[in-house]
Structures are given as C-alpha cells and as structure tokens.
C-alpha positions as CSV (number, residue, x, y, z in Angstrom):
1,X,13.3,-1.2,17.1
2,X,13.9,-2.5,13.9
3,X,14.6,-0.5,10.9
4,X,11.9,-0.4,8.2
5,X,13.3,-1.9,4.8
6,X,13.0,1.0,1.8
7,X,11.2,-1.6,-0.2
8,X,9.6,-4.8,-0.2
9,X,6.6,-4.3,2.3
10,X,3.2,-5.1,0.8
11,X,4.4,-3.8,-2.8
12,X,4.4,-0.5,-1.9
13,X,7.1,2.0,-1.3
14,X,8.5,1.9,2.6
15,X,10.5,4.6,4.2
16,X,7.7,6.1,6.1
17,X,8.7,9.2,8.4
18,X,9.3,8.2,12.3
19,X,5.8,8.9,14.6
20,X,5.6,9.1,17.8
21,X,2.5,8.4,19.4
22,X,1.6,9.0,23.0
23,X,1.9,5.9,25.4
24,X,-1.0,4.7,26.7
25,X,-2.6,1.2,27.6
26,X,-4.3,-0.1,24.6
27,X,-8.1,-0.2,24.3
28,X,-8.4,-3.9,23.1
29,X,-6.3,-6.8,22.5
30,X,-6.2,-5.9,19.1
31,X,-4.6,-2.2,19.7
32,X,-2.2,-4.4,22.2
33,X,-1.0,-6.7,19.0
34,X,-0.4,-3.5,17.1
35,X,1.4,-1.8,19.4
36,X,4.0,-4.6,20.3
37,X,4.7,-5.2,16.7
38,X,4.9,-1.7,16.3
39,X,8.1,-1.6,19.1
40,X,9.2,-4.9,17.9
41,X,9.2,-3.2,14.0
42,X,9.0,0.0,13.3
43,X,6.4,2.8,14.0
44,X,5.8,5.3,10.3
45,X,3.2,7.5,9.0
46,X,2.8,7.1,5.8
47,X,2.1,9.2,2.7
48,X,3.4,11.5,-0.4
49,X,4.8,8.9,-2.8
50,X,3.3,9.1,-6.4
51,X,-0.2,7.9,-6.8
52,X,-0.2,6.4,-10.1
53,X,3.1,4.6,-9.5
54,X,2.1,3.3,-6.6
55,X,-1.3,2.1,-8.2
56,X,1.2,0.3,-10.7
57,X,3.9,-1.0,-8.4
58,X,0.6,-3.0,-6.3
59,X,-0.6,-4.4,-9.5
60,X,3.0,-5.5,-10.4
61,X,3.1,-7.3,-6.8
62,X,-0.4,-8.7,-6.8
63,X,-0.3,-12.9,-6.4
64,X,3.6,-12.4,-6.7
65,X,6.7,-12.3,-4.3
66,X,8.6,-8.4,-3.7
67,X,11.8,-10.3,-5.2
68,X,9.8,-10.5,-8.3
69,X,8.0,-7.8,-8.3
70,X,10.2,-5.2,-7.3
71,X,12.9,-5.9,-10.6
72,X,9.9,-5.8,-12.5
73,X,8.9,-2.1,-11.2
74,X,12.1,-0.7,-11.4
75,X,12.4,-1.9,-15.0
76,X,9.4,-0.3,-16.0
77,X,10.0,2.9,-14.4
78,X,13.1,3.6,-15.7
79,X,11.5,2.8,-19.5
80,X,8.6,4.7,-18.8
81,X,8.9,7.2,-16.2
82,X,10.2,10.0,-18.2
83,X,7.5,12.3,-18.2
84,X,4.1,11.2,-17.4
85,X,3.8,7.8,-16.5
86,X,-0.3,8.2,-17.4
87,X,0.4,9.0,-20.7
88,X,3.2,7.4,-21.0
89,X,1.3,3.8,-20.3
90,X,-1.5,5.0,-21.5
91,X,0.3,4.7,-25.1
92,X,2.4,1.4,-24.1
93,X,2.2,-1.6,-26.4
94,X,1.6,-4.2,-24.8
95,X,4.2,-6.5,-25.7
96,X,6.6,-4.4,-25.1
97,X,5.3,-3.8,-21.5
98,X,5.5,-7.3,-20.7
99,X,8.7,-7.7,-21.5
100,X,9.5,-5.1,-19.1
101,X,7.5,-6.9,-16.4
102,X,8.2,-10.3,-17.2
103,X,10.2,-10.8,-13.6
104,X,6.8,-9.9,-12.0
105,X,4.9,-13.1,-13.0
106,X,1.4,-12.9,-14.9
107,X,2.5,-10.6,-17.3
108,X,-0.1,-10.6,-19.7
109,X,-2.6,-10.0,-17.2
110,X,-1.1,-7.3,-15.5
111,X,0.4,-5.3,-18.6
112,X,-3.1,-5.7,-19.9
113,X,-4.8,-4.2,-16.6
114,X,-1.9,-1.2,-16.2
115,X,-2.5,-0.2,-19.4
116,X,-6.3,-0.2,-19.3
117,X,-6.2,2.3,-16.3
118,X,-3.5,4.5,-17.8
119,X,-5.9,4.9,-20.2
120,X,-9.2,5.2,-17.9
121,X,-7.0,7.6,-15.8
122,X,-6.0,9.5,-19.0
123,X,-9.3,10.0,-19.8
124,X,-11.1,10.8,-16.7
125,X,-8.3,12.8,-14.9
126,X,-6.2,14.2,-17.6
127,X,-2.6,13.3,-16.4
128,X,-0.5,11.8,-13.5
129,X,-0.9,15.1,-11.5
130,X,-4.5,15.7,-11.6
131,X,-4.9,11.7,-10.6
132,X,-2.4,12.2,-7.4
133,X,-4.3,15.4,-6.5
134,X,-7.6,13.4,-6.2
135,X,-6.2,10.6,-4.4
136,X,-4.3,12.5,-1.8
137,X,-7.4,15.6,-1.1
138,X,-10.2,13.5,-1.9
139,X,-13.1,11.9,0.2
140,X,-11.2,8.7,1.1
141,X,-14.3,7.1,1.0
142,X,-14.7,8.3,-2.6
143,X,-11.4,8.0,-3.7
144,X,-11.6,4.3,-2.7
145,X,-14.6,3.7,-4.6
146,X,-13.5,5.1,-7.7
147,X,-10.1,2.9,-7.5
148,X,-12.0,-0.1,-7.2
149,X,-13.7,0.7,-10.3
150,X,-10.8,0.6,-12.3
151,X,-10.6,-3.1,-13.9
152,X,-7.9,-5.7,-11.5
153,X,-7.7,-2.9,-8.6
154,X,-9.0,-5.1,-5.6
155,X,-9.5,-4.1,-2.3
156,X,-5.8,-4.3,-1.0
157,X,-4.4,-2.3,-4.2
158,X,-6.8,0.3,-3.9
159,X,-6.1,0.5,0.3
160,X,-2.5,0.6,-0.6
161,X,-2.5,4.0,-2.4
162,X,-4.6,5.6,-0.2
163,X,-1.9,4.4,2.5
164,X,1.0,5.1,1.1
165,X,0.0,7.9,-1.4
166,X,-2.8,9.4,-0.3
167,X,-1.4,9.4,3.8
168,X,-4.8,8.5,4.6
169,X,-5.1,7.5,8.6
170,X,-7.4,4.8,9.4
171,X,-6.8,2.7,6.4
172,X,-5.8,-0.8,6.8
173,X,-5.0,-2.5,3.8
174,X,-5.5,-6.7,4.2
175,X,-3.1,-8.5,2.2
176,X,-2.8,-12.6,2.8
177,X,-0.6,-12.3,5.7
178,X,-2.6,-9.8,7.8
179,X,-6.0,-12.2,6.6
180,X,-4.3,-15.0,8.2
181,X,-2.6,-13.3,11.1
182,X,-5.6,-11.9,12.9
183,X,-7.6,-14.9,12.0
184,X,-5.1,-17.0,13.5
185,X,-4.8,-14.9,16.4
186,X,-8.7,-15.1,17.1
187,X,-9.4,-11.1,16.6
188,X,-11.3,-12.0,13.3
189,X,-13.8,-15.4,12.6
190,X,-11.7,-18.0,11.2
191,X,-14.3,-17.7,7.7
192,X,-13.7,-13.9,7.8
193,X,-13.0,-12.8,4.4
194,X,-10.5,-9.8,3.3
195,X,-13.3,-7.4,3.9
196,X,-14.1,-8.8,7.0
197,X,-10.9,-8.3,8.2
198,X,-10.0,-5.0,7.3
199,X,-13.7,-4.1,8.9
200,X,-12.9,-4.9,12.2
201,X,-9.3,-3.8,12.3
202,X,-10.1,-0.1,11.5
203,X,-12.8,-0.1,13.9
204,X,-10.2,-1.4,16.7
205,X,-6.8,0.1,15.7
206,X,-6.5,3.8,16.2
207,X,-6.3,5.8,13.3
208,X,-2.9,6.6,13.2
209,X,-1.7,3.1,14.2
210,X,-3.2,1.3,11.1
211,X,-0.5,2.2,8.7
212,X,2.2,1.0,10.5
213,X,-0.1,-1.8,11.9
214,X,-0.3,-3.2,8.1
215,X,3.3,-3.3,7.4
216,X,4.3,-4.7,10.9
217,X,1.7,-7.5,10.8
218,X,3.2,-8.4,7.3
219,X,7.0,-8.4,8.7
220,X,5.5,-10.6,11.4
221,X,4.0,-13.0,9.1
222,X,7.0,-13.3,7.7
223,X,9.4,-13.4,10.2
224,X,7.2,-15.8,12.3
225,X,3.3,-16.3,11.6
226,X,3.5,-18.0,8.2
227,X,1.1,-19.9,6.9
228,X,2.0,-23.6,7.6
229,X,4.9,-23.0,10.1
230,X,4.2,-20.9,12.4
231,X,6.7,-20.1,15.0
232,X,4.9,-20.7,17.2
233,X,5.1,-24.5,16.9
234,X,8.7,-24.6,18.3
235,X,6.9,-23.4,21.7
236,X,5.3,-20.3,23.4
237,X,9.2,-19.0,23.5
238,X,9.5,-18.8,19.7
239,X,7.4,-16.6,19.1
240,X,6.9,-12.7,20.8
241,X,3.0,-12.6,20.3
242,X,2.2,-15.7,21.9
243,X,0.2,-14.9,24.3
244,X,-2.3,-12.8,22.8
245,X,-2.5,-15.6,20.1
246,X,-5.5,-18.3,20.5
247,X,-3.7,-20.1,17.6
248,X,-6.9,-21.2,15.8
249,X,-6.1,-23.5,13.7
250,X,-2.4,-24.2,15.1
251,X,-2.0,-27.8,16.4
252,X,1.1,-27.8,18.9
253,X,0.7,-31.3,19.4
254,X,1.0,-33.0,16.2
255,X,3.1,-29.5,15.0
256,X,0.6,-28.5,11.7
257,X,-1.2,-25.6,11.1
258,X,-3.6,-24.6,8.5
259,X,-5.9,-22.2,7.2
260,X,-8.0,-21.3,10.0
261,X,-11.0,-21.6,8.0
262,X,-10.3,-24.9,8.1
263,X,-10.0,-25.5,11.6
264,X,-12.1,-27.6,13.9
C-alpha cells in the first residue's frame, strides 16, 4: 500500500490516521472500485484539521493545480495565521492578499471571496473557534447548507471541510477527476453532473469508505484515468481497474477518449 502524500490531495490537508475496516465482499461494483483503490492507495479516516483554513486552502485550489495552490497557502498562512485567521482576513486588504496568493491563479477572485467570508464568518460565528466548533458538531446536513451559502463555496469546497475538518463519514466530495472517473467507469450516466455523482456514490460506498474513496479515486485519476489518456489505452494490462471499467467514452481502437458526456 502506498503511502498517502501530506499534501496535495484535492486541496485539502492529507495525513489521515490508518483504518482498518473489516474485510468483507463488497455490496456493489462500486464498493468493489473503492476498495481496490483503497489497497492499491491508502485507507484514512479523516478529520480534526482547522475549519476555516481548510475552507481557505479549497478556495485557494479551486480551478488550479496543488503545485500552485499549495505555495500560495503556505504563503498566506504564515502572513496571516498569527492569531485568528477569521479576523485576521476578515481585516485583509485586498491587494495585499493577492499578492500573497498570486501562485494560486485567479487571485482577484479568490482574495475577494476569502475575504468576504472572513467577514460573513466574523459576523455570524464570532471567531475561528466558534466556526470549527459548528462545522465539526453540527448537523452535517446543516453545516453543509450554511457553507454553500457563503459566496464561491461550491459543492466540493463545502464537502471538503466537512471531510477533512469536520470528520464527517459518508461525505464524498466530487472534484473533476472523481466526475470523470465514475462516469467513465459506467457507475454514474455519462450527463451526470457533480451532484449527480456524489448522490450515487454515498448511497453505494459505505460510510466510512467515502473519505478515503475521494482521495484514492483522485490519485487514480492521476496516476492513470486522466481525462484524454487514459491508461487504459495502452491495453487491459495498463491499467489495475480494468475490468470493472465499461470505459464509456474510451475508444481502444482509434486510442482517444473524451468526455463521456460526449460519447456515442
């Protein structure tokens, strides 16, 4: 099994603690995908990191790569993190915030959404404590609501704290790698949108398999699924979840792939 990198999965923190879940024959051919990825990977529960900074760090890696992203967090931690980060960006000129996130790519945007919900947080929650408190005890339902009210927190972002800060079990947060992935692999309707997705992967993955399930599928996207080639097209030997793959969208013969959206 490989070992999880500290960093650099999904834009939030890695280092998850080491589960062990009982063996057993999965329930679906979904489950199945998750637990061979999970022996090929890395199997963590998740949980206990800060839930402010990891509601910053996801908007820092939103549309962006981690090698970007992840300078770009680091920097602004280390100018803003002494004390508390609400108030602290809460009170963050703007210009000067983007030039501490400038490595993260659409800096204006995201300096301008990062400090909006310093200041939403500020004023609704009081401080960076108060904030983590309701994200990690409160009705996950709930909680995720109340994230996706905050202006540029989408669906993923808000999934992603309650993963990693909140520890929540049963979340499954759908970045563009998992969207393709189980697309591609037939689990999900090729028009399936990020919703979609995420809908039907809760309601087949176990609840503590989906946190590990998120950050395996995207080290397998990576690794091998990506989005135009796919491992898969140097023959069922290149690549370890071939056969519970329908490859929709994957044309062996003429060696493309695209979205499978797309596909006939």
């Amino acid at each position: 099994m490989a070992d999880e990198p500290a960093e650099n999965i999904s834009g939030g923190p890695g280092g998850g603690s080491e589960a062990t879940f009982d063996p057993s024959e999965a329930d679906s051919r979904t489950e199945a995908v998750i637990d061979r990825l999970g022996e090929r990977y890395w199997q963590k529960t998740y949980g206990g990191q800060d839930a402010f900074e990891c509601l910053v760090r996801t908007i820092l890696s939103q549309n962006t790569s981690d090698k970007a992203s992840q300078p770009a967090h680091e920097s602004l931690m280390e100018r803003y993190s002494d004390g508390d980060l609400v108030e602290a960006l809460a009170e963050a000129h703007q210009d000067e915030l983007v030039e501490t996130i400038s490595s993260a790519g659409l800096y204006n945007r995201k300096s301008e959404v990062i400090i909006a919900a310093a200041e939403e947080i500020r004023e609704e929650f009081g401080s960076e404590a108060e904030f983590d408190a309701f994200v990690r005890d409160g009705e996950p339902e709930v909680v995720r609501d109340r994230l996706l009210e905050i202006h540029g927190v989408g669906p993923k972002t808000a999934d992603c704290v309650l993963l990693f800060s909140g520890g929540r079990g049963g979340v499954f947060p759908v970045d563009t790698h998992v969207h393709r992935i189980y697309r591609r692999m037939g689990i999900a309707p090729p028009d399936a949108d990020h919703e979609e997705v995420r809908e039907i992967l809760e309601a087949q993955v176990p609840a503590e398999k989906c946190g590990f399930g998120h950050t395996v599928s995207i080290q397998f996207g990576r690794e091998y699924c990506s989005a135009r080639k796919p491992a898969c097209l140097d023959g069922p030997e290149a690549c370890p979840m071939y056969d519970l793959c329908d490859r929709v969208g994957v044309d062996e013969v003429s060696e493309t792939a695209v979205d499978p959206a797309e596909a006939d």
